[in-house]
C-alpha positions as CSV (number, residue, x, y, z in Angstrom):
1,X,0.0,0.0,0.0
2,X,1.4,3.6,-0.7
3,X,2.2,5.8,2.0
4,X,0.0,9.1,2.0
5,X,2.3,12.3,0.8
6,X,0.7,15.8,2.0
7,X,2.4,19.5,0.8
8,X,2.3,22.3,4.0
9,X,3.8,25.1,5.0
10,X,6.0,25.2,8.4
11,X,4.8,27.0,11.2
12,X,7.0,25.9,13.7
13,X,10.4,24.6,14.1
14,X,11.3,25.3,18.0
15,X,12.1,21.1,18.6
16,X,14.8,19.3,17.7
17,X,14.9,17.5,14.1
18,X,10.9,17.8,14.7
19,X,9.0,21.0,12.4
20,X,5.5,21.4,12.4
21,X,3.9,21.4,9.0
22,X,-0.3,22.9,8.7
23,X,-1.8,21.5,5.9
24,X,-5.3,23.2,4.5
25,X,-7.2,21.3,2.7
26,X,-10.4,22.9,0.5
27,X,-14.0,21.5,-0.3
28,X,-17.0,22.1,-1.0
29,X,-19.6,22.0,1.9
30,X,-22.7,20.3,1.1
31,X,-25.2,21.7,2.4
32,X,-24.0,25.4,2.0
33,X,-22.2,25.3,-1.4
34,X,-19.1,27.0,0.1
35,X,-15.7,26.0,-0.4
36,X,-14.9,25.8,2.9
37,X,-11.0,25.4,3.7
38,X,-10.1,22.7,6.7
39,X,-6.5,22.8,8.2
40,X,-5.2,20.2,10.5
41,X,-0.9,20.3,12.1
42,X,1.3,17.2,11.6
43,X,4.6,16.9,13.3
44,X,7.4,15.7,11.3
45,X,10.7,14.5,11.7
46,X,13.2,17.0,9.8
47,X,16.4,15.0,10.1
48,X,19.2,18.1,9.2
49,X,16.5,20.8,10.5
50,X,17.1,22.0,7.4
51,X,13.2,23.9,7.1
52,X,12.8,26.8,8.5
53,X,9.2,28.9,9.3
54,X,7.1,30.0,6.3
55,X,8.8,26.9,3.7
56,X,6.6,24.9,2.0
57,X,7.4,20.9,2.3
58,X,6.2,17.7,1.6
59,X,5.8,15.0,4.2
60,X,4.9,11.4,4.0
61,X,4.2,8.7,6.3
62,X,6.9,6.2,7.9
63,X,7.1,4.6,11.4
64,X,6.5,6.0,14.4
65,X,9.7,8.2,15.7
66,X,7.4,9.5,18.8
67,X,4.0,9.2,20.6
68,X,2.6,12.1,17.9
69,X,5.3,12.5,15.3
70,X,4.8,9.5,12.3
71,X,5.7,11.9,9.5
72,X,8.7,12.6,8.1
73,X,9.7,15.4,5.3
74,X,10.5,14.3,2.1
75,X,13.7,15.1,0.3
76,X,13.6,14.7,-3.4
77,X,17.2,13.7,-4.0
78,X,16.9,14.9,-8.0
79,X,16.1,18.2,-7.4
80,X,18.8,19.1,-4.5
């Protein structure tokens, strides 16, 4: 089964090799025909703490480096 891949923006990186990444998702409601936008926070595991505040990343799923953080950023070797 593929892992699940999701694009956010950083809004904090205060921990150790840990960011937190906010990812909005849009839809439209059903009942009010609105698109509504939903946001939920991930933590992921930034290896080099190489993201800062305000970057825009990637994360996908992997095993479970804490009790809340089971995401980890992902580094596309090609374009780097």
């Amino acid at each position: 089964m593929p892992k699940r891949i999701m694009q956010g923006t950083v809004v904090s990186d205060h921990g150790d090799k840990t960011i937190v990444v906010q990812v909005e998702r849009r839809f439209k409601h059903p009942l009010l025909n609105k698109i509504v936008r939903k946001s939920k926070r991930f933590m992921a595991h930034d290896e080099n703490n190489a993201h800062k505040k305000g970057d825009t990343v990637r994360i996908v799923e992997c095993r479970p480096y804490s009790k809340r953080k089971t995401w980890e950023v992902l580094t596309d070797e090609a374009s780097a």
